[in-house]
C-alpha positions as CSV (number, residue, x, y, z in Angstrom):
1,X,0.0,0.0,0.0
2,X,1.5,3.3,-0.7
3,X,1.4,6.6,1.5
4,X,-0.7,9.1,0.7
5,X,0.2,12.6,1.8
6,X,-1.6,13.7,4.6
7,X,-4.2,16.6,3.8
8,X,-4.3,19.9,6.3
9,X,-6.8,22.3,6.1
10,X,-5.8,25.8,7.8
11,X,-9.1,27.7,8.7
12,X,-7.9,31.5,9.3
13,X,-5.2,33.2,7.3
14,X,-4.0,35.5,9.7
15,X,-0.5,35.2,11.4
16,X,-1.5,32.2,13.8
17,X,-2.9,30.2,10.6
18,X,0.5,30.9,8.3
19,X,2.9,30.3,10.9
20,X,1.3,26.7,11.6
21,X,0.3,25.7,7.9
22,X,4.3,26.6,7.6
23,X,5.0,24.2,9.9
24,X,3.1,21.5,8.1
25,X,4.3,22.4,4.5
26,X,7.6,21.9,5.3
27,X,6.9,18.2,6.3
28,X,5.6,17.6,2.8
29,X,1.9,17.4,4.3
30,X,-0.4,19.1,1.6
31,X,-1.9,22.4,3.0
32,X,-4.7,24.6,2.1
33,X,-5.3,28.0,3.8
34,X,-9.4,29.2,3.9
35,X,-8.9,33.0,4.4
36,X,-12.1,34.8,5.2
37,X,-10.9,38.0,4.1
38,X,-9.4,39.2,1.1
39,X,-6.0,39.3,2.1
40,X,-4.2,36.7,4.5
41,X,-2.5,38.5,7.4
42,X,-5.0,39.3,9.8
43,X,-3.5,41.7,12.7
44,X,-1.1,42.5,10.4
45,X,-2.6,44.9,7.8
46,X,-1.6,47.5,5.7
47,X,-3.5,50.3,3.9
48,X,-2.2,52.9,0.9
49,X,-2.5,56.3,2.8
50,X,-1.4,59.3,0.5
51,X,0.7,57.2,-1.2
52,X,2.2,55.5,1.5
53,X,1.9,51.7,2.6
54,X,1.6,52.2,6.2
55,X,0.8,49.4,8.9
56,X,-3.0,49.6,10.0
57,X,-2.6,46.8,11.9
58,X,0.1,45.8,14.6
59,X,3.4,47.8,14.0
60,X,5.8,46.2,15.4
61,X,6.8,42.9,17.2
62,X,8.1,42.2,21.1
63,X,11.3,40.4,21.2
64,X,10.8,38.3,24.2
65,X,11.3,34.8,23.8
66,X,13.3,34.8,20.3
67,X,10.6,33.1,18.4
68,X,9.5,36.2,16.1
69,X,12.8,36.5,15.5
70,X,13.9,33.2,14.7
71,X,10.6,32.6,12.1
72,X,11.7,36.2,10.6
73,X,15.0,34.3,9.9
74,X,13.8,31.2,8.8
75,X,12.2,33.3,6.1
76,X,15.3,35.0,5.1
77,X,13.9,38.3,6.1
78,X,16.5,39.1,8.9
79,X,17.9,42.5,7.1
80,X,14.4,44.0,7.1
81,X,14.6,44.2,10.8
82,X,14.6,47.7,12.3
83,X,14.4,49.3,15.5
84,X,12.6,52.2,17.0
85,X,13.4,55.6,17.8
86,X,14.8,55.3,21.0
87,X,13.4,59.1,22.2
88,X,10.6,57.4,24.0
89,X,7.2,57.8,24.5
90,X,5.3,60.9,26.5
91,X,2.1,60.9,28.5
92,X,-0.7,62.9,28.3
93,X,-2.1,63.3,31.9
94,X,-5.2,64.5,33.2
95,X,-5.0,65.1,37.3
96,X,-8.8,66.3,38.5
97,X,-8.6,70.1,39.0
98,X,-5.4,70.5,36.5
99,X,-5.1,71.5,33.2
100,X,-4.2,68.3,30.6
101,X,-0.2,68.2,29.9
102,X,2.2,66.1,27.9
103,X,5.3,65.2,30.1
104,X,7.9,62.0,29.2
105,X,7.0,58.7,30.4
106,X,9.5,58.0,33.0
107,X,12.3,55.2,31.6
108,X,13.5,53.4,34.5
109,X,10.4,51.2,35.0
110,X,8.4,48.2,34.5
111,X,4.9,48.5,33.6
112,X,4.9,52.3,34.3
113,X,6.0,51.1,37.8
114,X,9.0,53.1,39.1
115,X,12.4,52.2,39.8
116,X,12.7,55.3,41.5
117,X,9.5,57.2,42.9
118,X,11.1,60.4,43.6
119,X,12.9,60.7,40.4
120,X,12.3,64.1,38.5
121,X,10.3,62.4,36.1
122,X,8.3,60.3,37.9
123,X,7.3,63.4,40.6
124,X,6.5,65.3,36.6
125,X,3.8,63.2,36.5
126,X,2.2,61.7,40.2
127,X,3.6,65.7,41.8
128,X,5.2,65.3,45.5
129,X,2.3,64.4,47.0
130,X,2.1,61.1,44.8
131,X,6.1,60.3,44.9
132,X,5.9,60.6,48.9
133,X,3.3,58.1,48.7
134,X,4.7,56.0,46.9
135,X,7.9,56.0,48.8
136,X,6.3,54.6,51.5
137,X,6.8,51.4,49.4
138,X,10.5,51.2,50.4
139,X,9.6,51.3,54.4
140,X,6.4,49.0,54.6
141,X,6.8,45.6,55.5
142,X,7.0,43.4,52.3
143,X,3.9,40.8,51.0
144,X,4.3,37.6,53.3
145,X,0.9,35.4,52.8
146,X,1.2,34.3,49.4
147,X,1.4,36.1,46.0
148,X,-1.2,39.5,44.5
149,X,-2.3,38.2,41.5
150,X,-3.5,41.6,40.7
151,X,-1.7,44.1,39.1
152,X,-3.9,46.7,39.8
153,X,-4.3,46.2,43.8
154,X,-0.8,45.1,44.0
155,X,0.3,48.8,42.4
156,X,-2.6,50.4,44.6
157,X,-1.3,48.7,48.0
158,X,2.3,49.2,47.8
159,X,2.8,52.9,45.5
160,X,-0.7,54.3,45.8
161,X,-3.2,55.6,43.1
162,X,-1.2,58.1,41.5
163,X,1.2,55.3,40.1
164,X,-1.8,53.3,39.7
165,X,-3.8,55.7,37.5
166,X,-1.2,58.3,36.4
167,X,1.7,55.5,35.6
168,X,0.6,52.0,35.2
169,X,-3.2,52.2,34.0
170,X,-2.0,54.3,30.4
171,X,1.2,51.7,30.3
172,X,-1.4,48.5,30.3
173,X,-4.4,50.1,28.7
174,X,-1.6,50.5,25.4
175,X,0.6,47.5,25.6
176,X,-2.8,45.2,26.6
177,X,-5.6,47.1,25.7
178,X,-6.8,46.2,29.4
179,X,-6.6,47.7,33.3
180,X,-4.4,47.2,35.9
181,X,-7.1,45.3,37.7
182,X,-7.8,43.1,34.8
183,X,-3.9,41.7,34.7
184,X,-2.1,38.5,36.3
185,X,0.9,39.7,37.6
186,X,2.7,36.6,37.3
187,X,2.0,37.0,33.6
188,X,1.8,40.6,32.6
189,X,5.5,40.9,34.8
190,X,7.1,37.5,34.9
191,X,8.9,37.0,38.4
192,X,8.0,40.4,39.8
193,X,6.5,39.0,42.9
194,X,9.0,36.4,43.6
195,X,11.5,39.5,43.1
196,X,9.0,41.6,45.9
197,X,9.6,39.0,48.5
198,X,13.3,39.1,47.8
199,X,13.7,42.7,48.2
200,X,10.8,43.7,50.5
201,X,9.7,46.6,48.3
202,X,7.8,47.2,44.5
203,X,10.0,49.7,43.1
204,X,13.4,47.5,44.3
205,X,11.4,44.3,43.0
206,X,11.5,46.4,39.5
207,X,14.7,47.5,39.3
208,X,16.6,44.0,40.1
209,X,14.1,42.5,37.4
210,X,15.3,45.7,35.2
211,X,18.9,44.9,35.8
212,X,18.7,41.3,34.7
213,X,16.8,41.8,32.1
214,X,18.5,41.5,28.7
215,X,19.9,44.3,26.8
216,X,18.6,45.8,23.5
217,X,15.1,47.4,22.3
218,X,11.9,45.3,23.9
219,X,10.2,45.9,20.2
220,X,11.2,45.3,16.6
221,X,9.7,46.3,13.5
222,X,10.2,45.8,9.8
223,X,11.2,48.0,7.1
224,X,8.6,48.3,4.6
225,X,5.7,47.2,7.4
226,X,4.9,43.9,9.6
227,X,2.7,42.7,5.8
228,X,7.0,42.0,5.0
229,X,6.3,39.3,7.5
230,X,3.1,37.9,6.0
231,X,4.1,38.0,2.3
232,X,7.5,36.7,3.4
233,X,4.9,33.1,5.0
234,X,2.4,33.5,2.0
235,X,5.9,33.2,-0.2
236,X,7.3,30.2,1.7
237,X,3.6,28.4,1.4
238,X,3.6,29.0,-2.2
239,X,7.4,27.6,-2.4
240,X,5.6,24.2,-0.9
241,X,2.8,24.3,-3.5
242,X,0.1,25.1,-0.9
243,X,-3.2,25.7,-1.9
244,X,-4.3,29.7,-1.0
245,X,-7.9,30.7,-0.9
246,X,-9.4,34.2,-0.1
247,X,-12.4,36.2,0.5
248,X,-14.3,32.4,1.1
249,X,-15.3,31.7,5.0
250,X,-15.7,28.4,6.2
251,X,-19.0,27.4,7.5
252,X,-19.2,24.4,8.9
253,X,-16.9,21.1,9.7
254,X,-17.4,17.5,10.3
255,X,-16.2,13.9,10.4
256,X,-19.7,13.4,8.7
257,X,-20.6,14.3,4.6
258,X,-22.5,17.4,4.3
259,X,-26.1,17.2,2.2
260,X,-24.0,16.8,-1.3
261,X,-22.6,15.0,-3.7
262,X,-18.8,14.6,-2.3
263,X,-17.8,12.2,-5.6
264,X,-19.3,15.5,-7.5
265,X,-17.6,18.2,-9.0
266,X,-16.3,21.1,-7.0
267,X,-14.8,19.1,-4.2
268,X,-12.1,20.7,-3.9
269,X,-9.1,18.6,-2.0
270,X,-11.3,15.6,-2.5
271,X,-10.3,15.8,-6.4
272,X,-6.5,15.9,-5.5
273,X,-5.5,12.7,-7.1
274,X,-7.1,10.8,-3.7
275,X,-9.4,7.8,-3.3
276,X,-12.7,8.5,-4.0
277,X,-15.0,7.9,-1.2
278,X,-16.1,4.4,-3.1
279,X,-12.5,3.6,-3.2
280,X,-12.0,4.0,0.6
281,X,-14.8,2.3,1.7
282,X,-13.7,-1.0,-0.1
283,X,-10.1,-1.0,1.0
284,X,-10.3,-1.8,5.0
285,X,-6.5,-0.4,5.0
286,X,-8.0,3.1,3.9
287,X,-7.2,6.0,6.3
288,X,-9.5,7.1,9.0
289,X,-13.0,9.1,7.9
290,X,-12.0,12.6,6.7
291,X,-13.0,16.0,7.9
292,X,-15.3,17.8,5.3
293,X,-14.9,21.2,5.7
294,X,-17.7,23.3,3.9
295,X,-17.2,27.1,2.1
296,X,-19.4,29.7,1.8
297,X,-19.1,29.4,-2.2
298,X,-20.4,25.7,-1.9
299,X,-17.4,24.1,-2.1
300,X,-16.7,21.3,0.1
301,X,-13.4,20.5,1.2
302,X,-11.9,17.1,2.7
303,X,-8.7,17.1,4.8
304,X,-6.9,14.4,7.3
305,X,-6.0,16.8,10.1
306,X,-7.7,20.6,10.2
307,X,-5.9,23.8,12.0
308,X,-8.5,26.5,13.6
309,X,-7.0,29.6,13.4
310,X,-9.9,32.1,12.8
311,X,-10.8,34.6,15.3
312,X,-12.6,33.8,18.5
313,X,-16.3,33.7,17.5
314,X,-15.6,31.9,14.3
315,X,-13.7,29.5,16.1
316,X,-16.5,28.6,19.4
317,X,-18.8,28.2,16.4
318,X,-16.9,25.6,14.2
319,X,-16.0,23.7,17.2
320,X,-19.6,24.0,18.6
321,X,-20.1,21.3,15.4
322,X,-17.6,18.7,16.0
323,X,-19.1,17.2,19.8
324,X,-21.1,18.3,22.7
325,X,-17.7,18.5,24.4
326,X,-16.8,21.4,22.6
327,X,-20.2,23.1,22.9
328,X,-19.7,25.0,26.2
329,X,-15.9,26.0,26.4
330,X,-15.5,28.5,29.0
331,X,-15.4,31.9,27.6
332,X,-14.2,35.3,29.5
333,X,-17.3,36.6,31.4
334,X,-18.4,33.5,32.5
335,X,-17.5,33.7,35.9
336,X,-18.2,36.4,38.4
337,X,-14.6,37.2,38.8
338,X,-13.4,37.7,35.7
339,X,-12.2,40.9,33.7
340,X,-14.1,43.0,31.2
341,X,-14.5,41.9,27.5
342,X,-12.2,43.4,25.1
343,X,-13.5,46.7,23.9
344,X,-13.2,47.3,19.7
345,X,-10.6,49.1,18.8
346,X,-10.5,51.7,15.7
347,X,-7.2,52.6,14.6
348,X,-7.0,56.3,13.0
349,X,-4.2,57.1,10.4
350,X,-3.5,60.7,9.3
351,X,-0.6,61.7,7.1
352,X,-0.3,65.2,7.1
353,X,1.8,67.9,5.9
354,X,2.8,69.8,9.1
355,X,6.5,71.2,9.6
356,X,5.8,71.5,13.4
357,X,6.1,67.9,13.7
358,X,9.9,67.7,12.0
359,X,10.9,67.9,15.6
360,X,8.9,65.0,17.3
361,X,8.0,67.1,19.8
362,X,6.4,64.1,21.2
363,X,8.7,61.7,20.7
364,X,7.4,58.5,19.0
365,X,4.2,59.1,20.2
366,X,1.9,59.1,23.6
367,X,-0.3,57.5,25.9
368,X,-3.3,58.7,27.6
369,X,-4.1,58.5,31.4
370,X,-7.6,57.5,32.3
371,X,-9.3,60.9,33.6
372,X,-8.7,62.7,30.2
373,X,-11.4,64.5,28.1
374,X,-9.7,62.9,25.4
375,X,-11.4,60.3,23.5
376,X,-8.2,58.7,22.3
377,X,-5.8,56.3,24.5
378,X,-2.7,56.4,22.7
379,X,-1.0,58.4,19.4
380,X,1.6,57.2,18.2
381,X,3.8,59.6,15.7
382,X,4.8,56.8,13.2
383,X,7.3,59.0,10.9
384,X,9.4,59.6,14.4
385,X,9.0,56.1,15.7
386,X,10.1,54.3,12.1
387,X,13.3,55.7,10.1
388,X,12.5,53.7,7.4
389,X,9.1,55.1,6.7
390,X,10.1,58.9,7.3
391,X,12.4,58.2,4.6
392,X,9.3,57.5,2.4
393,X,7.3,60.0,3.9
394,X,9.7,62.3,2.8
395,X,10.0,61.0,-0.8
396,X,6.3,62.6,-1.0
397,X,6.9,65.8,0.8
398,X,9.6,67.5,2.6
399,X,7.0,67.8,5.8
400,X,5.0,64.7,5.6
401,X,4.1,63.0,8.5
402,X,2.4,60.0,9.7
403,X,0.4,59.6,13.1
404,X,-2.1,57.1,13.6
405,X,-4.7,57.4,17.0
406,X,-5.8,54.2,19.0
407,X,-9.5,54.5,20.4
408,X,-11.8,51.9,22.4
409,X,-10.6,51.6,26.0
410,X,-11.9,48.3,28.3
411,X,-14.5,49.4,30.6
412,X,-15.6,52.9,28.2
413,X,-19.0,53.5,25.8
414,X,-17.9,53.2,22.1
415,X,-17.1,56.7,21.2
416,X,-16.2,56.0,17.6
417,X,-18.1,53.6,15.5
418,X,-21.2,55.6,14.6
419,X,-19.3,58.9,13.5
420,X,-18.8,59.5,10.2
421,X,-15.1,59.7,8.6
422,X,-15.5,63.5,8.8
423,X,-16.3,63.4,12.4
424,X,-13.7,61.0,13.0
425,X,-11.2,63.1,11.3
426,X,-12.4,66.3,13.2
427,X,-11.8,64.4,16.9
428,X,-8.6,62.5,15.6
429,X,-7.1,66.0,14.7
430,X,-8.1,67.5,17.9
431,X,-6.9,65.0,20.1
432,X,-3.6,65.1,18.3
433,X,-3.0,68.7,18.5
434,X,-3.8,68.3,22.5
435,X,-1.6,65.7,22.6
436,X,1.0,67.0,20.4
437,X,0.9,70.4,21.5
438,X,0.7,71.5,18.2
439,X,-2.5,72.9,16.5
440,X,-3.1,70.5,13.2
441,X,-5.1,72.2,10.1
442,X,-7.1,70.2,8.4
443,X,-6.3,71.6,5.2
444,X,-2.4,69.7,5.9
445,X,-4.5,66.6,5.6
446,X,-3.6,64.4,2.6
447,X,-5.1,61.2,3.6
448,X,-6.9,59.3,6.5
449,X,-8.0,55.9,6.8
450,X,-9.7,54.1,9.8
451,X,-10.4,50.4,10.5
452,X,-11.8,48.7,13.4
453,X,-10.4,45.7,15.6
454,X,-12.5,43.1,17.6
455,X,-10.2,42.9,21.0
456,X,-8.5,39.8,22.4
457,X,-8.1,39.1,26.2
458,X,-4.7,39.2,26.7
459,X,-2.4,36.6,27.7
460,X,-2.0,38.4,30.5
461,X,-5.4,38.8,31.6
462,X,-6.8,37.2,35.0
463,X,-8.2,33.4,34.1
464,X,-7.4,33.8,30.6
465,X,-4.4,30.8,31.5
466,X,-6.8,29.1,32.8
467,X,-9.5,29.1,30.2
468,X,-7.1,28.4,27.8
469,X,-5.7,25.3,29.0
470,X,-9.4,24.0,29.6
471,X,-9.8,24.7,25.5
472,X,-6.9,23.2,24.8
473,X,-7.8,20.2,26.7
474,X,-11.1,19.5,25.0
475,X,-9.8,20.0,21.9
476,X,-7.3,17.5,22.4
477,X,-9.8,14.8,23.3
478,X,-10.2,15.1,19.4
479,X,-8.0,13.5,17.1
480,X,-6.6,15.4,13.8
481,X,-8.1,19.1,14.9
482,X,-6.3,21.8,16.2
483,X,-6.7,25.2,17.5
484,X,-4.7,28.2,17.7
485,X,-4.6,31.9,17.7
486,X,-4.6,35.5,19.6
487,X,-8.0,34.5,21.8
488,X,-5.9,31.6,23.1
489,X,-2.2,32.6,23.1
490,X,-3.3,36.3,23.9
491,X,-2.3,39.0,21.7
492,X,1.4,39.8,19.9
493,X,3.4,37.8,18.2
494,X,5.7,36.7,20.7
495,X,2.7,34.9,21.9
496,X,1.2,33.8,18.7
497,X,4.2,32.4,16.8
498,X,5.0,30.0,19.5
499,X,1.4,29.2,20.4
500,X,0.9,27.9,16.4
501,X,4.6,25.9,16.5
502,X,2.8,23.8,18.9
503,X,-0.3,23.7,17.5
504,X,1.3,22.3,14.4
505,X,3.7,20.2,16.0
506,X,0.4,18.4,17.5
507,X,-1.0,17.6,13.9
508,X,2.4,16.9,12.8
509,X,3.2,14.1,15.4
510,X,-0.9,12.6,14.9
511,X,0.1,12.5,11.0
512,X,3.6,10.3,11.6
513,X,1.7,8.4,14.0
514,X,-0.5,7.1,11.3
């Protein structure tokens, strides 16, 4: 009897889903990628703004762990790697009673958590009153029953609320799109409170973890955009003769035939050169059943081992199909305890002609403390973060610039989704210019572009762990399926990439095994 190769379908084309049909490729397994969207790449989207292919998705990648890294050389894309501006980022702060101000986001820290609470820039921010406070940290006995799990009361008991709101909650609301409150320590700050016991105080706890941490910039990026990334895994999955499929959505699986004529035209994978169904059910050798897999253009599709990598919704649904077991995964919400949902997210790009902003008087952008009249939460002033797109920027104009404004904040009403692009454009602009400290004209407008983001619990969100593992374990219980992605891993690629190794490492080891 010969060998057949083993038949993957990938449902979800964004970073999680290319990483692990990768995987599979390479091990000569035949792949096909189902991409709802027009474009694979998911998080990582680009837009032509003015002329300019600017990232409208993730911008940049953490360095933690080495797998980004490692995948980006794998791909031979190693010498697109940049870093960023090094300036730093500002805050825009709000204190009740105060008028709103820009000041730098103090370096030495973790989190927005002070090495040093009465450092110059720290007191800029939380005042005296605030730094005194939260030098109390350094004389109060140190944590001795167990281990704060939250972030947010942990902050709160040791440095106070200024550091809480002023400090930490702008630092998480940008990096995790979540509170203080809503955040495992143990996994939002990796040995922070074994560090606290050892020192007997927060701010000591975040300087020794400071001082061993590795040198060199916590975030990467790519010239040309983070798409480098996906075209450089759409390339590789082409090298391997992988079948591609956009703009088509999967709507159902099973180990079952759907209502149609499988032995008919239009199969799909089924007409690959395989045994017909016939043709397995007469050989008692024949592989297991397939999985059909069935597209929103009719098709039907028949595969060995299948890879869910779609976004969270998609993915409850199609796994809501395959057993009862998989009907009633927990979800975030479910219990009393848990954090908020994930608020959406609309991400604002504006390039703009404005010779103010030659100076980044901003640095590479800001992030906005809770208490602001400001509907944004962060700005970032992408021509002074990225060198190599200020270089293009300036290919189109001597004073183009690009700045892009996060909005959607966990915990806050939807302040952006029902205005028009006008209206968008007229509160991005003065947002900016608050937080810039320069007025922007519209008429120095030369493009916009908005999109919108569903949010993903992060990794480091309280019980997100824990409702992880208890997905993963169900899935498990079924053989040749798979499931990966942001809503499990939590969000960045440093927790992605590695998350959709294993994923495909599962399905590779179930394919040798047969």
């Amino acid at each position: 009897m010969s060998l057949e190769p083993k038949r993957l379908v990938v449902i979800g084309g964004g970073a999680a889903g290319l990483v692990g049909a990768v995987d599979c490729a390479r091990v000569g397994i035949a792949v096909t990628v189902v991409e709802a969207q027009e474009a694979f790449g998911g998080a990582l989207a680009a837009a032509d703004v003015a002329g300019l292919r600017v990232d409208v998705g993730a911008e940049s990648f953490a360095t933690r762990g080495g797998s980004v890294a490692e995948l980006i050389e794998q791909l031979g894309l190693t010498d697109h790697v940049v870093r960023p501006n090094r300036a730093g980022a500002w805050l825009h702060v709000a204190k009740p009673g105060q008028a709103q101000r820009s000041v730098p986001l103090p370096k030495a820290g973790l989190l927005g958590i002070p090495t040093n609470p009465l450092a110059d820039d720290v007191r800029r921010v939380i005042g005296w009153k605030g730094a005194l406070r939260a030098y109390l940290d350094r004389i109060r006995p140190p944590l001795t029953i167990g281990s704060e799990h939250n972030l947010g009361a942990l902050v709160r008991k040791r440095m106070g609320t200024a550091v809480h709101d002023l400090l930490v909650a702008p630092v998480t609301s940008g990096v995790y799109s979540a509170a203080p409150d809503d955040l495992d320590v143990d996994r939002a700050a990796p040995g922070l409170n074994q560090a606290l016991t050892r020192t007997g105080a927060l701010s000591l706890a975040v300087a020794a973890l400071r001082e061993n941490a590795p040198a060199g910039a916590a975030v990467g990026g790519l010239d040309g955009g983070m798409t480098v990334l996906v075209d450089g895994l759409v390339a590789e999955l082409e090298r391997w003769a992988s079948t591609l499929i956009t703009g088509v959505a999967v709507t159902a699986i099973s180990r079952h035939p759907f209502d149609i004529d499988v032995d008919g035209p239009g199969v799909g994978l089924g007409d690959a050169g395989l045994p017909r169904m016939s043709e397995r059910a007469a050989d008692p050798g024949a592989r297991p059943a397939p999985w059909y897999v069935a597209l929103t253009d009719g098709r039907v599709l028949e595969a060995d081992l299948i890879l869910i990598a779609a976004p969270e919704q998609s993915a409850r649904a199609l796994l809501a199909d395959v057993g009862p077991s998989l009907r009633e995964l927990p979800a975030a919400g479910d219990d009393a305890g848990d954090p908020l949902l994930p608020a959406p997210i609309e991400l604002v790009t504006i390039v703009l002609d404005e010779p103010a902003l030659d100076a980044a008087p901003r640095g590479s952008g800001l992030l906005v403390a809770p208490g602001s009249t400001l509907h944004a939460k962060a700005l970032t002033h992408s021509t002074a973060k990225w060198a190599w797109l200020a270089g293009r920027a300036r290919e189109q104009g001597e004073h183009r610039h690009v700045i892009r404004l996060s909005f959607g904040r966990q915990g806050e009403a939807d302040a952006t989704s029902e205005l028009s692009d006008d209206e968008l454009l007229s509160v991005a602009l003065a947002d900016a210019s608050a937080m810039l400290g320069v007025p922007l004209d519209p008429d120095t407008v030369r493009g916009f572009h908005r999109i919108s983001w569903t949010g993903t619990q992060p990794t480091a969100a309280r019980g997100q762990r824990e409702r992880s593992n208890a997905i993963r374990e169900a899935v498990a219980e079924v053989p040749d399926l798979a499931v990966t992605g942001a809503w499990l891993s939590g969000t960045g690629l440093a927790s992605v990439v590695p998350d959709a190794h294993e994923a495909a490492a599962r399905l590779r080891h179930q394919a040798l095994q047969r």
